[in-house]
N, C-alpha and C positions, 0 to 999 in steps of 0.2 A: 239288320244284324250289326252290331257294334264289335269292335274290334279293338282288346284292349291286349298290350303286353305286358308280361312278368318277367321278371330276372331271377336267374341259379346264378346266384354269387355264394362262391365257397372258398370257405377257410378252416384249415386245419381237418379237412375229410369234413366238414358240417355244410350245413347250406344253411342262409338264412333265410328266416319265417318273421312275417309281422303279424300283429291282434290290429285288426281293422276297428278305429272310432268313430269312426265317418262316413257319413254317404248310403248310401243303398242298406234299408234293411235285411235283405237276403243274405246279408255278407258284414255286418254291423257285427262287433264280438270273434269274429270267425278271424283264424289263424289264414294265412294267405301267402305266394310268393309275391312280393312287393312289386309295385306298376301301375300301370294306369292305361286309360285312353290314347288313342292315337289320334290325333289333331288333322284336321282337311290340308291336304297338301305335302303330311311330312309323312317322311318313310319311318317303319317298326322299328331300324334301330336308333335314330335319332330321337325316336318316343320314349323306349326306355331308358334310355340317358340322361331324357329333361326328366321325365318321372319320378326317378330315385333321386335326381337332384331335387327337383321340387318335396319330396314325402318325407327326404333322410337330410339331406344338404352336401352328401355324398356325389363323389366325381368316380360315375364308373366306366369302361368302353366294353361295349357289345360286342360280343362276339359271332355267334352263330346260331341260327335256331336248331330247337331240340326236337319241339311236338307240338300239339295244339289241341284241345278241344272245344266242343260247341256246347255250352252248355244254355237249355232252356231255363230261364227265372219267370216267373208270374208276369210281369211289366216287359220283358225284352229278353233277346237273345244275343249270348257273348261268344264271341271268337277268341277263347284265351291261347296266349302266344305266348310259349316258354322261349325265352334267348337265354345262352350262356353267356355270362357278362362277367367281367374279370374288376375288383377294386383296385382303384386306384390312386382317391384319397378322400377325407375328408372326417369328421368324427359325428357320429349320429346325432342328428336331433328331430325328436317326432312330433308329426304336424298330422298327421291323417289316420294314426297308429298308437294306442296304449302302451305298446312293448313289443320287442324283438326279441330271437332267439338264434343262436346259430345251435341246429338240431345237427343230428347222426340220421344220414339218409334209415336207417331200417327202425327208428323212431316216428317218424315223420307223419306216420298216418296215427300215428296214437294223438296228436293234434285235433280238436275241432274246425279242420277245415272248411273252409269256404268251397261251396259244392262244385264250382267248375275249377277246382283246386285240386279236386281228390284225383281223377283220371292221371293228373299231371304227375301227383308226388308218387303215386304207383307206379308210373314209369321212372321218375328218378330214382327210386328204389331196389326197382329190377335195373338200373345202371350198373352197381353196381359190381 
């Protein structure tokens, strides 16, 4: 099982979503909460901090986890890990993503999500 984490970073009541250009065809095109893999040795919330640095060039601090599901893909099995992550600074530039959006959480599933995505944004939905 692999173990990647995602970030809910919101602004103005929105959360942001990226179009994945990169990487894994299961998830290639698909809308996603921004993240990545967790590296041997480091903890979830210093992953999603390098992550969004590395994807966006963004400086964000984690905050606390939300939820998580398991989702089975063809080739492997993800452990996606929602944190609450607060901006801090930095101006977007995309390295592993088409485009971004800052969506209205009861929008969000109107998104072509990326499948171990969906579970996630139905609970940030029902948030609030």
């Amino acid at each position: 099982m692999i173990t990647v984490v995602a970030a809910l970073i919101e602004k103005d009541n929105k959360v942001l979503i990226a179009k994945r250009s990169t990487g894994d065809p299961n998830v290639f095109g698909k809308w996603e909460f921004p993240g990545g893999k967790v590296e041997q040795d480091e903890n979830e919330l210093d992953a999603i901090e390098r992550e969004i640095k590395e994807e966006f060039e963004l400086v964000i601090k984690a905050q606390h986890f939300i939820v998580n599901n398991v989702c089975e893909y063809p080739a492997k099995t993800v452990d996606l890990r929602l944190y609450s992550c607060n901006y801090v600074s930095g101006d977007f530039k995309l390295h592993d993503h088409s485009e971004y959006k800052w969506v209205d959480r009861n929008e969000i599933l109107e998104y072509d999500l990326a499948p171990a995505d969906i579970p996630l944004a139905k609970y940030i939905k029902e948030m609030n």
